[in-house]
C-alpha positions in Angstrom: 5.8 -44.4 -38.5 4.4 -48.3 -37.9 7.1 -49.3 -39.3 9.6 -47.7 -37.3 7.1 -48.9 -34.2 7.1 -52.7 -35.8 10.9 -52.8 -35.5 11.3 -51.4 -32.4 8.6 -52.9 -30.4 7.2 -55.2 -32.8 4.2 -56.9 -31.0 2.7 -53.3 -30.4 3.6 -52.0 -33.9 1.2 -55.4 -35.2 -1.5 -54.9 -32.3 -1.6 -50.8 -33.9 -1.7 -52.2 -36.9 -5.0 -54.3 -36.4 -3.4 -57.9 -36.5 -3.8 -59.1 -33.0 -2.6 -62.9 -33.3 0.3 -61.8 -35.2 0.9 -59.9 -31.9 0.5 -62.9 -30.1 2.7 -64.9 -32.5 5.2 -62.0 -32.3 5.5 -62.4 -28.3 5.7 -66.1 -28.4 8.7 -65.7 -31.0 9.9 -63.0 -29.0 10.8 -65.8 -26.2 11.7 -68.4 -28.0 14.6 -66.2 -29.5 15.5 -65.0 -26.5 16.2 -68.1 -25.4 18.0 -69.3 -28.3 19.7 -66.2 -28.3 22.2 -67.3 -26.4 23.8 -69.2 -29.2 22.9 -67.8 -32.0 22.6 -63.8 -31.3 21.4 -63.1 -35.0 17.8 -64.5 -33.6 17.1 -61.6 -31.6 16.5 -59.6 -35.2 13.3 -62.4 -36.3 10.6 -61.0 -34.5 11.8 -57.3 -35.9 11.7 -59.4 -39.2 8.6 -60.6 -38.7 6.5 -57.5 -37.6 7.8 -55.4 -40.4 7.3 -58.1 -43.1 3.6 -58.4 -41.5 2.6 -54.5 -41.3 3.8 -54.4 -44.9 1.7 -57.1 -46.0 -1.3 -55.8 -44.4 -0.8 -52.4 -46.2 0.0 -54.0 -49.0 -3.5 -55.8 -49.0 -5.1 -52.2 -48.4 -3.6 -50.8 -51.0 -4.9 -53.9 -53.7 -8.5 -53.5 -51.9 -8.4 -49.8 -52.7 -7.7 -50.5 -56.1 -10.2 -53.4 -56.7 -13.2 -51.2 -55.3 -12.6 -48.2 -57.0 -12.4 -50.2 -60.7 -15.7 -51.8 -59.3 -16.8 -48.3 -58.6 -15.7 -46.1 -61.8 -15.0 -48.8 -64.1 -10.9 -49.4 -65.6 -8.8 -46.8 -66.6 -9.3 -45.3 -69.9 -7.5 -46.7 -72.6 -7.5 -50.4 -71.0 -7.4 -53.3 -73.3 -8.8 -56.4 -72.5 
């Protein structure tokens, strides 16, 4: 569902997301393709682009944290060789 949020309205789907000055960054790009949209339409899909590329890498990031403390926590898998 952010992701869907992230494309649509992509300084929302960051702010949601926890990453406020990607928001901020996201708005500033927001108006800078705007304006250069008038040449080159294709801009108008960066800040999309840019929000989804960010939420993922934030989950992403989760995801390896996750992982990290619960081998901290229960030790590796079983049948790990170093």
């Amino acid at each position: 569902m952010i992701y869907i949020l992230a494309a649509l309205l992509p300084p929302l789907g960051l702010l949601l997301n926890g990453q406020p000055f990607s928001a901020i960054l996201n708005l500033v790009l927001i108006v800078i393709c705007v304006i250069l949209a008038l040449f080159f339409p294709v801009l108008l899909l960066v800040p999309s682009a840019h929000a989804l590329i960010a939420v993922h890498m934030k989950r992403e990031d989760r995801r390896h944290r996750e992982v990290v403390e619960a081998i901290r926590q229960h030790g590796p898998p079983p049948g790990y060789q170093r």
